[in-house]
C-alpha positions in Angstrom: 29.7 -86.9 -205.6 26.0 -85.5 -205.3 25.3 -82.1 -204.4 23.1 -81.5 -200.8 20.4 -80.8 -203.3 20.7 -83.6 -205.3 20.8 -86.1 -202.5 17.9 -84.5 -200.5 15.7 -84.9 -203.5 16.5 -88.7 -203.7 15.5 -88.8 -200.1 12.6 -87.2 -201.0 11.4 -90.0 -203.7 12.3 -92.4 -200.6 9.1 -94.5 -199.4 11.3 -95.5 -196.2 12.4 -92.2 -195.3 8.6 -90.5 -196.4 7.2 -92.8 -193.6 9.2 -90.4 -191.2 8.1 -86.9 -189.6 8.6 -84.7 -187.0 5.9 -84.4 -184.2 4.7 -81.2 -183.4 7.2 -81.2 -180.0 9.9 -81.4 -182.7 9.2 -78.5 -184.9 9.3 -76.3 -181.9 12.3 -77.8 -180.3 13.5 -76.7 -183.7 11.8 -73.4 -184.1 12.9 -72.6 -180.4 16.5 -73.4 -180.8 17.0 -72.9 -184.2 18.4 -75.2 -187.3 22.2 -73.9 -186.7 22.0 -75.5 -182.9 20.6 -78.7 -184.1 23.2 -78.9 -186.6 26.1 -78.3 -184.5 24.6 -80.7 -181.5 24.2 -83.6 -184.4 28.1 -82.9 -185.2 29.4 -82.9 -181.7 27.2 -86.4 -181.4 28.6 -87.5 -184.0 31.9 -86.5 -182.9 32.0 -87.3 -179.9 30.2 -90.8 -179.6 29.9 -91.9 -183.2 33.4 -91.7 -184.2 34.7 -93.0 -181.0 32.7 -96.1 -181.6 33.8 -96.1 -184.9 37.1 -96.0 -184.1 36.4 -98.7 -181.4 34.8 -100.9 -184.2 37.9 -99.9 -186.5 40.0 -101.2 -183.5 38.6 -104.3 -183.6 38.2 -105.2 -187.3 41.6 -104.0 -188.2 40.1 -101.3 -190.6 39.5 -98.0 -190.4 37.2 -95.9 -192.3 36.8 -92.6 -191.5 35.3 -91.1 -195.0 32.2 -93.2 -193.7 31.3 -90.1 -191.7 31.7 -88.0 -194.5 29.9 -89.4 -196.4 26.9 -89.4 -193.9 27.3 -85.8 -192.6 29.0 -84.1 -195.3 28.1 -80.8 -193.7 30.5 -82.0 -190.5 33.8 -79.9 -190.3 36.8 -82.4 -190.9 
C-alpha cells in the first residue's frame, strides 16, 4: 500500500484533481477552525452518513465492503 506521501504526490500530478481549489472563504474556515477539526468532522461524515449508506447499498447488493472506506480515508480510526 502507498504511503500518505506517496499518494498525495500522485494527486498532485492529477489534471482532474489540479482543476480543484479552495476559495478564499475556505482557507479561513480552515485557518479559523483548524486542520484537526476538519479532519475529525470529515470522519464523523463519513461515519455517520457514508458508511450507513454503504451498509444500506451492501444491504441491497448482498456484498459488503467495508475496506472501501479505508482505502478512501486511511487516516479514519477503524
Amino acid at each position: 500500500m502507498a504511503t500518505v506521501e506517496q499518494a498525495l504526490a500522485r494527486l498532485q500530478r492529477s489534471a482532474f484533481r489540479a482543476k480543484f481549489h479552495l476559495s478564499e472563504q475556505d482557507r479561513q474556515y480552515i485557518a479559523d477552525k483548524g486542520m484537526e477539526t476538519i479532519q475529525r468532522h470529515a470522519a464523523d461524515f463519513v461515519r455517520t452518513r457514508l458508511a450507513r449508506q454503504a451498509a444500506a447499498d451492501a444491504r441491497a447488493s448482498g456484498v459488503y465492503r467495508p475496506a472501501r472506506l479505508r482505502l478512501l480515508l486511511p487516516w479514519m480510526p477503524a
